[in-house]
N, C-alpha and C positions, 0 to 999 in steps of 0.2 A: 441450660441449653442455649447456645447461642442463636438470636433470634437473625434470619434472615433479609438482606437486604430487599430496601419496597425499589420498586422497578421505574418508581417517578423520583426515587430521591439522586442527588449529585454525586452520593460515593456510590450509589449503584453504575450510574454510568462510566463514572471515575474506573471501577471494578472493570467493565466492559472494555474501557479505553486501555487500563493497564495490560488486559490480555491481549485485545487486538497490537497493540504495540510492540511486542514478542520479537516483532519481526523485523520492523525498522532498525532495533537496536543490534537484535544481532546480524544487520546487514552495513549500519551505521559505524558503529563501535568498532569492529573489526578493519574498516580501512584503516583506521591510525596504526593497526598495529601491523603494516603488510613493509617495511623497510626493518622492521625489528625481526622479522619473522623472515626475511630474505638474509641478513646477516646471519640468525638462527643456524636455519639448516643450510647455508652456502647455496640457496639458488637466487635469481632474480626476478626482482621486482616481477618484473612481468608471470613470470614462472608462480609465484604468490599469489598470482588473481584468478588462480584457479580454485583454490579456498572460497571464492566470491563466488564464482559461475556452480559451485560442487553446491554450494548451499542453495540460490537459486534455483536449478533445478528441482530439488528435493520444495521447496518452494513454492512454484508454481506447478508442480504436477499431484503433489499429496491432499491438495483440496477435492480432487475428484473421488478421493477413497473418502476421505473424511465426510463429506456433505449426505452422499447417501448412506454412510453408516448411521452420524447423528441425527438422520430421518429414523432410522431404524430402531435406535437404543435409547435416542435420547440427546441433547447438548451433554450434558454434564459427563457421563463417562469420557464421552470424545475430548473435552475440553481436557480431564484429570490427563490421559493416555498420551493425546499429545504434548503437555507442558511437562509432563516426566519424560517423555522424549527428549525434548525441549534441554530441559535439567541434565540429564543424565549425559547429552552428547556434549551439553556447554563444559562438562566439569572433564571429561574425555578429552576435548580439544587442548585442554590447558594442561592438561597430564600428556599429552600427545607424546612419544617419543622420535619422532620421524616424519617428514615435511608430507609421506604419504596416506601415515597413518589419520594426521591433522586433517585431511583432504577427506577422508572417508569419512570420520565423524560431524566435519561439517554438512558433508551433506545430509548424514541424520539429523542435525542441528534442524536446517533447512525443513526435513519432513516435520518436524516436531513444530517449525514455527506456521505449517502450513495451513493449522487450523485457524491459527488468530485472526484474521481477516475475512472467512469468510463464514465459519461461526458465529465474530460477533454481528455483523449481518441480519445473519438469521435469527438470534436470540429476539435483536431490536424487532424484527419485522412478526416476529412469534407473541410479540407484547403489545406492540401500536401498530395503527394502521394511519393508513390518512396524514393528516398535517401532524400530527404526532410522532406519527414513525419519522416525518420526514426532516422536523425539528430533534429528536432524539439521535437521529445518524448525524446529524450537521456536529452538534455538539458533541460525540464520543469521538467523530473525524477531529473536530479543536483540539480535546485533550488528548489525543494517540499521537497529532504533532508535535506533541512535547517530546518524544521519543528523539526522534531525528535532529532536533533544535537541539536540545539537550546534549547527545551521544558523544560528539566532538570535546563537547567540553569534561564530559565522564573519564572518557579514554584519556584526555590528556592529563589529568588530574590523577588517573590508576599512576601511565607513565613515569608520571614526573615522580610520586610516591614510592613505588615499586621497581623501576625502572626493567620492567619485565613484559613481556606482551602476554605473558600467559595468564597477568593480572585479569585483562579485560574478560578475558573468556571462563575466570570464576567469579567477576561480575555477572556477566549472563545468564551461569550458571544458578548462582543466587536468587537473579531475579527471577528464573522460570519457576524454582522454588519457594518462593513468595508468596507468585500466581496461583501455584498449585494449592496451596493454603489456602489464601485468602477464597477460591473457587471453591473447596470442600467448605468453608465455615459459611460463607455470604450470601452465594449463589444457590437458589432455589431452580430447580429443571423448568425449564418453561417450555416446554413442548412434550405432549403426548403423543407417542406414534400411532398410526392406526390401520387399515389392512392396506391399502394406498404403498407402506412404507416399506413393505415387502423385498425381500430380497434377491427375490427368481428374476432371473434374465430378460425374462419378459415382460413382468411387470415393471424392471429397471427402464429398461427400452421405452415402454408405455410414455414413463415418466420424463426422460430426455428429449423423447418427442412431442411431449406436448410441451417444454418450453419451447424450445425451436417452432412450434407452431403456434403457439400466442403473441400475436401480433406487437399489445404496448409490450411485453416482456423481452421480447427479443427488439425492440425499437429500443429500448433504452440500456440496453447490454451493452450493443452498438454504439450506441452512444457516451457510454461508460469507458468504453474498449478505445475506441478512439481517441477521449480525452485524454485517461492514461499513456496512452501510446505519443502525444502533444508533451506529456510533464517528463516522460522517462527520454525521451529527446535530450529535452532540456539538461534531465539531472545526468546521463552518461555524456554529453556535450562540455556540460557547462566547466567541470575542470582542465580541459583541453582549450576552451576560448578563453575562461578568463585568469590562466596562467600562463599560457604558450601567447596567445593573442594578446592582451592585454597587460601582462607580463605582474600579473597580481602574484604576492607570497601566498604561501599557504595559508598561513594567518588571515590574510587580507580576503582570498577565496572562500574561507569556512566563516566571515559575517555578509559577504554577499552572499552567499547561502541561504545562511541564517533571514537574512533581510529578505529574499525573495521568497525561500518559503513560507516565510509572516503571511504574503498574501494569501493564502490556502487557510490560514488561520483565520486572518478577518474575512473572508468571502464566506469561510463556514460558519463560523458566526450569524455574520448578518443573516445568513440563510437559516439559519435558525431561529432568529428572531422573528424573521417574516413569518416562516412556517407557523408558528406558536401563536401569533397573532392572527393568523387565517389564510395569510395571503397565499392564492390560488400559486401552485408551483410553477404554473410555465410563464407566470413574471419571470423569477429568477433566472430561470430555466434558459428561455430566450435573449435574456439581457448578458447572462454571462457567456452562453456563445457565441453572440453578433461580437461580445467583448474581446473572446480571445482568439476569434480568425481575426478579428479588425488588427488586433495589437500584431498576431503574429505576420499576419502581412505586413504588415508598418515595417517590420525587425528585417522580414524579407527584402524588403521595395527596400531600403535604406542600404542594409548589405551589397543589393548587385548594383545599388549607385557608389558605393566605396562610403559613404558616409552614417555608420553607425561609432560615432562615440562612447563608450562606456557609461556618462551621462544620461545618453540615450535611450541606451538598449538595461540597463536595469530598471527603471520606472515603466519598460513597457513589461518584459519580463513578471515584475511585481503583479502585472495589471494582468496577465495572462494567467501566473499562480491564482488570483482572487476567484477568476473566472471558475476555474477546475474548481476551487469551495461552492460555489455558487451553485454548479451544477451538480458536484457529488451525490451529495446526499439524498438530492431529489431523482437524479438518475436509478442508482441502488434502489431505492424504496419504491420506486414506479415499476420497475422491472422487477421487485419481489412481491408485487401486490397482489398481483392473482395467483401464487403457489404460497399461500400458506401453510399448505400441508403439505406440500416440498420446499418448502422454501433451504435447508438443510442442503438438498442437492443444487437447487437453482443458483444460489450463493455461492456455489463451488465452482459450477460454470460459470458464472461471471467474475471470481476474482481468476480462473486459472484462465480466461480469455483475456481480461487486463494485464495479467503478468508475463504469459506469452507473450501478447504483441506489441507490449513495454519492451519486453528484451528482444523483439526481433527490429526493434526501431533502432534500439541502441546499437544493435549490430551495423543496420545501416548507416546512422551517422558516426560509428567509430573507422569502419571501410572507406568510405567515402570523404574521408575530414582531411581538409584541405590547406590547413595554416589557415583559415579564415571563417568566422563562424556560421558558412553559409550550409554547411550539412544540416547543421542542427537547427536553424532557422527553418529550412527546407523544410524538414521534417514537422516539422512544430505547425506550419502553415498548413503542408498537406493535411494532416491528423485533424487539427482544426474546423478547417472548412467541410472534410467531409464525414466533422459531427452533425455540424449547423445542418448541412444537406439530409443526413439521417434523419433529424428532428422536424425539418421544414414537407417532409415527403410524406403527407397527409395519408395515403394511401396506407403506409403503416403501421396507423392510429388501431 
């Protein structure tokens, strides 16, 4: 019998980080293949990106099923259910026959990756509490960034081998098959349900209302919601500024990428190290917010003087991704701390409150984008500031 992974060791987390990762890739991977996939079925480019928004959706709205069911049954079923999801739509897109059929299975794709993030959440916060929990989210956010780092260079590597896009999406396919695996062999259930978990309407109700009514829980939701809503600025922005704007190749766009989202990387990091070593979380907490309204004003104030250089505006950029690590981890774990025994549903409303008001940001700075990268600055500043304001407003301690 194969013995199950311990929940302090690295491939445990590694295991965590591989399933929450689900999602980036196949949100990542798939843009390289949206020009091969417009020649494909003779529509355009733009017509293509609806493959993006079909998965999305599915995305950010199937964490609300998922969270109170794996209160109710368990992680482990949930997890199997939605990476055969996951599996089964990846290997469907790639057999697609028709630019509509491709449309419909991503957005299953989408439901399937919806568990990843806010599962593994819950798993952490179902095992550690405290500086633990809040050091163990740092580090599974490190290793899940290898997903998106990574993805670019996957896709072009299927590409260049295969010269087919439907490569990519039996790589996907593959990997949710992996996960599925490796989840039945390694993964021990970490959470027992208990009457609390219940299904009735009203007990449901119970439960959504009392996070909405705990104070740190919904303080750092909010503050969760917000930060994400500053990065997804950034990343729906950032191809429009620094291709149109700054007049980067695509090549050149996907290592400033790469290099900016490094910072997410060392910001979780170090926040993990703090954590582990004891250090009380509203150091970080504090430091990376003052950090990333400081920077994203900077990016602002420089823009409406005409004077942001590319020089510039990626070292602040970098300094603002840091920030968002800095605060993650600590955010999540603070806001799952008092629902232990929801944490399952809690986890769902806060990655489906990040992912809505990610995408409702993007929408505003893609409206409003002006040949100059003041939308997404905009944005980035507003979201920023009124973290720090959330966190600093003692009242809803």
């Amino acid at each position: 019998m194969i013995q199950k992974l311990s929940p302090d060791s690295v491939a445990f987390l590694a295991l965590i980080a591989l399933f929450s990762g689900l999602a980036a890739l196949g949100t990542d991977m798939a843009l390289s293949a949206v020009p091969h996939i417009a020649s494909a079925f003779s529509v355009s480019s733009g017509t293509v990106g609806l493959t993006l928004s079909a998965f999305m959706v599915g995305f950010a709205g199937s964490p609300l099923l998922y969270g109170p069911l794996s209160d109710r049954f368990g992680r482990k079923p949930i997890i199997l259910v939605s990476t055969a999801i996951y599996t089964i739509a990846g290997l469907s897109c790639a057999l697609a026959p028709s630019f509509e059929t491709l449309v419909a299975w991503r957005f299953l794709q989408g439901c399937g990756a919806g568990a990843s993030r806010s599962l593994s959440a819950a798993i952490i916060r179902d095992l550690f509490t405290g500086s633990a929990g809040r050091s163990k989210q740092s580090y599974v956010q490190v290793m899940q960034l290898l997903a998106p780092l990574s993805a670019p260079t996957i896709s072009s590597v299927l590409l260049l081998l295969f010269h087919d896009w439907r490569s990519i999406y039996f790589f996907l396919s593959a990997t949710g098959a992996l996960t599925f695996v490796l989840m039945i062999l390694w993964y021990a259930e970490s959470y027992r349900p208990g009457d609390q978990n219940r299904l009735a309407p009203r007990q449901l109700l119970a439960n959504y209302l009392r996070v909405f009514t705990t104070r740190q829980s919904v303080k750092y939701l909010l503050i969760q919601t917000l930060m994400f809503g500053c990065l997804f600025s950034y990343v729906t922005g950032s191809p429009l500024v620094m291709m149109e704007v700054y007049g980067l190749s695509p090549s050149l766009y996907g290592a400033t990428f790469a290099l900016t989202a490094s910072g997410i990387v060392t910001g979780s990091f170090i926040n993990g190290r703090l954590n582990a070593r004891g250090v009380e979380p509203w150091r970080p907490l504090t430091a990376g917010l003052a950090m990333g309204a400081a920077c994203s004003f900077a990016l602002l104030t420089l823009t409406l003087l005409g004077s942001l250089p590319l020089a510039v505006l990626l070292p602040l950029v970098v300094l603002v991704c840091l920030s968002f690590g800095l605060v993650g981890g600590n955010a999540v774990q603070l806001a799952l701390e008092p629902m232990g025994d929801i944490a399952g549903l809690a986890s769902s409303m806060l990655s489906a409150s990040s992912l809505g008001f990610g995408a409702l940001m993007g929408v505003v700075v893609s409206l409003l984008y002006n040949s100059t990268p003041l939308s997404t600055v905009a944005a980035m500043a507003g979201c920023s500031a009124l973290a720090l304001l959330v966190y600093r407003v003692r009242s809803l301690l």
